[in-house]
C-alpha positions in Angstrom: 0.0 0.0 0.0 1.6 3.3 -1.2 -0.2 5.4 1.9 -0.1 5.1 5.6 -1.9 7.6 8.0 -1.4 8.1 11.1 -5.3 8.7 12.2 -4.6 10.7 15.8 -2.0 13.2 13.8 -2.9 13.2 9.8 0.6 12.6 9.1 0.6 11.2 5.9 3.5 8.5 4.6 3.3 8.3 1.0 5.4 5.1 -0.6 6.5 5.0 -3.9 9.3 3.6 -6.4 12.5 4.6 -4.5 10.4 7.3 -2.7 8.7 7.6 0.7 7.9 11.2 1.9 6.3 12.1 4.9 3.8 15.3 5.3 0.7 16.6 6.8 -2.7 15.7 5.1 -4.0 19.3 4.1 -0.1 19.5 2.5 -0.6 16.9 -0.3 -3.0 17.5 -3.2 -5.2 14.9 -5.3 -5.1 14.7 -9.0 -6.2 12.8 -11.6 -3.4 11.3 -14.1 -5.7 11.2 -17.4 -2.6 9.6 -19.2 -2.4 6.6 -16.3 -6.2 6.5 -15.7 -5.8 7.2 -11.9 -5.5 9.4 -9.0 -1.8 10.8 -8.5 -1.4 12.6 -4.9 1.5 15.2 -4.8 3.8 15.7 -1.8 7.0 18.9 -2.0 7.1 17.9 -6.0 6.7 14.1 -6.0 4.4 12.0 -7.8 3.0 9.1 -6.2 0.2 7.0 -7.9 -3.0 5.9 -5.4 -5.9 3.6 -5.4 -9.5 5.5 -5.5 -9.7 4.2 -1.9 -6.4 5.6 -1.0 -7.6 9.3 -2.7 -10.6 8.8 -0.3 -8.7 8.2 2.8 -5.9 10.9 2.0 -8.8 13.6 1.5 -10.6 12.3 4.8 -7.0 13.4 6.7 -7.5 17.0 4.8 -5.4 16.4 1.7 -6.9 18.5 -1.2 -8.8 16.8 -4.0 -8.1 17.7 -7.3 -9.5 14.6 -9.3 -11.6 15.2 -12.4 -13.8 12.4 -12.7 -13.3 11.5 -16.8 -16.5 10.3 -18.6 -16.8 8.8 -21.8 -19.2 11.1 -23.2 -17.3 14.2 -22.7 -15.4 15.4 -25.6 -11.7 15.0 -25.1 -12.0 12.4 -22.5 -9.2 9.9 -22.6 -11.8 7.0 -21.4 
């Protein structure tokens, strides 16, 4: 699992290839990758890619979320 919170704090451990970067929840931000088809969440310039579930859980710990949800019948939608 690429995120650990600590609950009582909202310190945020984000895991990644090579990568693990620590910060408080309302410090990382939730995007959508439309290339990768997934949630990204951004920590001090790092890239880590997340579950849905994981997006859910990061915002509940105050991270701010950025995802666009992508729908076929939008113009221009990658899906």
């Amino acid at each position: 699992m690429p995120v650990e919170i600590e609950e009582s704090t909202r310190r945020c451990t984000l895991i990644g290839e090579d990568l693990r970067i620590e910060g408080e929840g309302p410090d990382i931000e939730i995007v959508t990758d439309e290339q990768m088809h997934m949630s990204v969440a951004l920590l001090a310039g790092q890239r880590v890619p997340i579950t849905e579930a994981e997006a859910d859980a990061l915002t509940v710990a105050g991270a701010v979320d950025s995802r666009r949800h992508l729908k076929a019948s939008v113009p221009g939608s990658v899906i």
